[in-house]
C-alpha positions in Angstrom: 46.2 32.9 93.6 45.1 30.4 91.0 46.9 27.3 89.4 47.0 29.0 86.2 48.9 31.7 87.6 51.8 29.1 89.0 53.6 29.1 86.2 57.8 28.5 86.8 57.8 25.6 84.5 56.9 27.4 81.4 60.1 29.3 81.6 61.8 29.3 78.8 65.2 28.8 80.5 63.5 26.1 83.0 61.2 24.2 80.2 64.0 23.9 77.9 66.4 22.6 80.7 63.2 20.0 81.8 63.4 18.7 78.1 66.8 18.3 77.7 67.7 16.5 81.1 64.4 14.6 81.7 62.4 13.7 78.2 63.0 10.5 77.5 61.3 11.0 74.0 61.0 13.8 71.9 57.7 16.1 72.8 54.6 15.5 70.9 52.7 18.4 70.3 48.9 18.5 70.8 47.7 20.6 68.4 44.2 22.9 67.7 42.4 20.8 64.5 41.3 24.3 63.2 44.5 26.6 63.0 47.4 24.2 64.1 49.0 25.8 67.2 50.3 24.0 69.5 47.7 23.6 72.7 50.4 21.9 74.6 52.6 19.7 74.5 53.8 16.0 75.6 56.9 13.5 76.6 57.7 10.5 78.2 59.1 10.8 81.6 59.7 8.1 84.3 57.6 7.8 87.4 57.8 6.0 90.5 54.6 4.1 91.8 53.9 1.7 94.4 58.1 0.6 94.2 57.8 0.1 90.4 59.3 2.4 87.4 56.4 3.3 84.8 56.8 5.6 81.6 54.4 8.7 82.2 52.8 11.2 79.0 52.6 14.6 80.8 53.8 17.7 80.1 57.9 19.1 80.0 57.4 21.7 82.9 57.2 19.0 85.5 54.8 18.9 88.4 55.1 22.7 89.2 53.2 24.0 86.6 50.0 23.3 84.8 50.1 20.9 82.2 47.3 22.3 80.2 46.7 26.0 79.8 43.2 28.2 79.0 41.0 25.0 78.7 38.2 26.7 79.5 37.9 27.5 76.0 38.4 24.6 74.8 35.7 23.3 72.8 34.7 19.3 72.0 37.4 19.3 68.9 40.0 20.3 71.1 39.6 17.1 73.5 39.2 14.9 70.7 42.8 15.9 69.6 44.5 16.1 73.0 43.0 12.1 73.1 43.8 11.1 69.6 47.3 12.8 70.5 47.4 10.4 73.5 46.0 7.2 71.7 48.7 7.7 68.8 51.7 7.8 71.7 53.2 4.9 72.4 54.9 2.8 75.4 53.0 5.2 78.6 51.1 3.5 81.2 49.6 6.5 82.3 48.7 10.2 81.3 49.3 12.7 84.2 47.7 16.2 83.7 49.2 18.2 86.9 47.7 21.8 88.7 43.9 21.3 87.3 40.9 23.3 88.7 37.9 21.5 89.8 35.9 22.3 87.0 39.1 21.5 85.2 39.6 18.1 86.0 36.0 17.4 85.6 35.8 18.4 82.1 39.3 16.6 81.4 38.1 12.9 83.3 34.4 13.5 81.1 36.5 13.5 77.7 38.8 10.8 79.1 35.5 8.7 79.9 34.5 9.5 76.5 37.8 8.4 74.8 37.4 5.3 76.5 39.9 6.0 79.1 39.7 5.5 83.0 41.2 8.3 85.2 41.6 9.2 88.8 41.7 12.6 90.6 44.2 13.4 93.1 43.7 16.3 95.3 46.9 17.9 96.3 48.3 21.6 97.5 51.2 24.1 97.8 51.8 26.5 101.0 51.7 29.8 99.9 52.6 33.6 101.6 50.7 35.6 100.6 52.2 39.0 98.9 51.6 42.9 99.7 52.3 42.5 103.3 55.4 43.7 104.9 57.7 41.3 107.2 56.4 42.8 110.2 52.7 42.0 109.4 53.8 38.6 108.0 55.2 37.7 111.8 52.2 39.0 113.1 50.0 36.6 111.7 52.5 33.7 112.8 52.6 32.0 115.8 54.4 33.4 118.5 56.2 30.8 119.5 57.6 29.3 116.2 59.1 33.2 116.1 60.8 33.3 119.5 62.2 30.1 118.7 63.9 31.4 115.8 64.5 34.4 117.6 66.6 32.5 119.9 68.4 30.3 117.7 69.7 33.1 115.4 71.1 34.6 118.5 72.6 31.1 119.4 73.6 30.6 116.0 75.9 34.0 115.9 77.1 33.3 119.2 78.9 30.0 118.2 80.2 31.7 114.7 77.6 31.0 112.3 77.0 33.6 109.4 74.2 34.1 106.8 75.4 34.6 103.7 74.1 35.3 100.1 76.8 34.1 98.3 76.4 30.2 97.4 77.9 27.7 94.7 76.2 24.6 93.5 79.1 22.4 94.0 78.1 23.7 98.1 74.9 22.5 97.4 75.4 19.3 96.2 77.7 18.8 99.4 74.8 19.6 101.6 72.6 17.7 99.8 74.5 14.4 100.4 75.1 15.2 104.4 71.5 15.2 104.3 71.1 11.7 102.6 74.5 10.2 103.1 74.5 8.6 100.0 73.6 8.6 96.5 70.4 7.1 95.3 67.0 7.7 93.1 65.0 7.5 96.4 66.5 11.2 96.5 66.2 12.8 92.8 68.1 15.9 94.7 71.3 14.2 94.8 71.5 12.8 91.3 74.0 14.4 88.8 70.9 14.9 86.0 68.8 17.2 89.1 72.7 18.6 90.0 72.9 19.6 86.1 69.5 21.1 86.1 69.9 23.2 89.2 73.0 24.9 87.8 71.6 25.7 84.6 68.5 27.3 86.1 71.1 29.3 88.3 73.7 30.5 84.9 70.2 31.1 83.8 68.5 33.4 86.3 71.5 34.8 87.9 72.1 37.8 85.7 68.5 38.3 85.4 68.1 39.1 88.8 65.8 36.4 89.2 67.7 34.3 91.3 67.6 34.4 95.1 70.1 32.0 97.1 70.5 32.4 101.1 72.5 29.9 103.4 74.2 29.6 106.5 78.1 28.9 106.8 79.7 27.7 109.8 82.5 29.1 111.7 84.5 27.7 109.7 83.0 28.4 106.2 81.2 25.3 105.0 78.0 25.5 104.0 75.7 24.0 106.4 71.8 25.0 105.3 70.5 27.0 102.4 67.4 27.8 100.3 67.1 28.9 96.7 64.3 30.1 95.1 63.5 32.6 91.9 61.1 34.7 90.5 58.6 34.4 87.9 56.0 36.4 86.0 53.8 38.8 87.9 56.1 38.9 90.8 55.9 35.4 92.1 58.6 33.7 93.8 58.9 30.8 94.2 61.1 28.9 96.7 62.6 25.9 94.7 65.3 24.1 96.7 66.6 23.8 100.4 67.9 21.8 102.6 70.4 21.6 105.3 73.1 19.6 107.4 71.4 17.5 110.4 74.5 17.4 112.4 73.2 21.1 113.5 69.6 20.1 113.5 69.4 21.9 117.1 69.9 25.5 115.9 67.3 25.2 113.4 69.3 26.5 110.7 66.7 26.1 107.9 64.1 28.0 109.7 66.5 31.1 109.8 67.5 31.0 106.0 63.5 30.3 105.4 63.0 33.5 107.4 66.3 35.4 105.9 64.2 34.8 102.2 60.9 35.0 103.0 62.1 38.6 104.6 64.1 40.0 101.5 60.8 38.6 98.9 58.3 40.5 101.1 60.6 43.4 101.2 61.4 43.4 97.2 57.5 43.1 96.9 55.5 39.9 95.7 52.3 38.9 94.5 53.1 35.7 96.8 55.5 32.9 97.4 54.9 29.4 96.5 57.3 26.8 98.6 56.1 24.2 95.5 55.4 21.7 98.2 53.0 20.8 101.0 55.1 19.4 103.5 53.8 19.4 106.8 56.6 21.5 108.8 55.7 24.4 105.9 52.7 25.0 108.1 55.1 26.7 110.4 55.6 29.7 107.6 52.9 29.4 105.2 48.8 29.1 106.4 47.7 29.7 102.9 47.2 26.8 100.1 47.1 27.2 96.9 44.9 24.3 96.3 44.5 22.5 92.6 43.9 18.7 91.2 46.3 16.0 89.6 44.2 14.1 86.8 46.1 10.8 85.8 44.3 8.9 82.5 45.6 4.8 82.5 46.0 3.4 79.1 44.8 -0.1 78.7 48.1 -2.0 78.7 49.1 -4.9 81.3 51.4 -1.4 83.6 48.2 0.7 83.0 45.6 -1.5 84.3 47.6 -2.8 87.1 48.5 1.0 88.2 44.6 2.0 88.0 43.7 -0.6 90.4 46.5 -0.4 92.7 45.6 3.4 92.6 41.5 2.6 92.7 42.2 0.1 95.8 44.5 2.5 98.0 41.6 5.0 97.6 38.7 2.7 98.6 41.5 1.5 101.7 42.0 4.8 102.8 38.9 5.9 102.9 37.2 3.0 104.5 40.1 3.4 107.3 38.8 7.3 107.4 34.9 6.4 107.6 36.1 3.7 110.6 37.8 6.3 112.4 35.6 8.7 112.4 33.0 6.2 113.3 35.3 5.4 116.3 35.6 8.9 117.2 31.9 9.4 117.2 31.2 6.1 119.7 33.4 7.8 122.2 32.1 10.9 122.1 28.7 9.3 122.3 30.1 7.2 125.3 31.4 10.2 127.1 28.0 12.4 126.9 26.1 9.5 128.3 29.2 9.2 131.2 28.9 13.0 131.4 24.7 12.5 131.7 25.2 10.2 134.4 23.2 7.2 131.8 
């Protein structure tokens, strides 16, 4: 499991949609000063920092995929032109290079530097499953009591009248969506007509491919109440792209048992792994893998770009002044409690 290997975004079905519904400028092409194809290519999306809208360069396949490709043959020409590129584009406050390697990101902040431009690297993750197991061995390796808990709420759940089902409409969806939020608003993209658009193109797109994979959970009376969709990409990766569910039935855990219901059919079809395309903290519960990989953002020297570098440079030297005092904190009491232990 690599980040070159995570690669949904560069679907031509899902790339195309990404331009269509999200570019706010046409893509600029990067391309090799030598032979002229393309090396990748560039728009202007919108990003939300610190409460503030800024206009960000990055790549069309969003934040799921890498934003450069095979940079390890890249030679010094190359990262000229992918900078010139950059320096010729107009109106960004920052460049954001997504699902970097170490040596990567290192190599891309070096020609940065050299350009003249400051940059930041931002550690991040997605849970993973890992593929070529079968269900069984998958709940082996989980804990015991996440599975009896599910165990127990299935049985609960059928009792009452709920139903899985594979069988799901966006429309449905979108309705679920907004019982989770209870309104509509950019501090959920999820619920916005554009994402509502993209999610049923990707769907019209995958569906007769076989690629798509939708599981949810109706209640007695039929309404949809939780789901999960997800789809597979090249070299038998799937990748599990939406879910959510209705809170009024937050008891029964009803998104643990259409997580379960997926993860079950994927590892049963046969995958190389699952990506959940997030790191939230209650995936620990079904994924222990990470795929681990870097976020590289460049800041162009306007008035936005400055101010976002050291907003970004200052919550860094915050929190990890607040990490070196706790962990001095920690390391008094443990001091404290050998010396109580010792009797000094």
């Amino acid at each position: 499991m690599t980040p070159e290997s995570h690669l949904p975004g560069y679907d031509p079905a899902f790339l195309g949609l990404r331009k269509r519904l999200y570019a706010e400028s046409e893509p600029i092409s990067v391309l090799d000063p030598t032979t002229g194809t393309q090396l990748s290519e560039l728009c202007l999306l919108t990003v939300n920092e610190c409460s503030t809208h800024f206009k960000c360069l990055t790549h069309p396949s969003s934040y799921f995929s890498p934003s450069l490709r095979n940079t390890d043959t890249w030679n010094a020409n190359r990262w000229s032109t992918l900078f010139t590129t950059i320096r010729r584009a107009r109106g960004w406050a920052l460049a954001r290079f997504m699902m970097l390697t170490n040596e990567q990101s290192a190599t891309l902040r070096k020609n940065a530097a050299t350009s003249g431009y400051l940059s930041i690297t931002t550690e991040e993750s997605f849970r993973v499953i890992p593929g070529n197991q079968t269900y069984t061995q998958y709940l082996g390796k989980r804990s015991s009591k996440h599975n009896a808990n599910n165990r127990r709420c299935l049985k609960k759940a059928e009792k009452l009248g709920f139903s899985i089902t594979n069988q799901l409409s966006v429309d449905e969806i979108a309705d679920v969506y907004l019982r989770r939020t209870g309104k509509v608003g950019e501090a959920d993209y999820s619920v916005t007509p554009q994402f509502i658009e993209f999610l049923r193109g990707l769907r019209e797109a995958y569906l007769p491919q076989n690629r798509w994979v939708e599981v949810g959970v109706r209640e007695p009376e039929g309404r949809l109440s939780a789901f999960a969709v997800g789809f597979w990409g090249e070299n038998r990766i799937f990748y599990v792209f939406q879910t959510g569910y209705d809170p009024t039935h937050h008891s029964l855990r009803l998104g643990s048992l259409v997580f379960d219901s997926m993860i079950e059919s994927t590892l049963n079809r046969g995958c190389s792994y699952l990506s959940f395309m997030s790191s939230s903290e209650y995936l620990a519960n079904y994924a222990s893998d990470t795929l681990r990989f870097n976020r590289v953002d460049v800041f162009n020297w306007n008035a936005k770009g400055i101010f976002l570098f050291a907003y970004r440079w200052l919550s860094n030297a915050y929190g990890q002044l607040k990490s070196a005092a706790w962990r001095k904190q920690n390391e008094t009491r443990l001091d404290r409690s050998k010396m109580a232990a010792s009797g000094g």
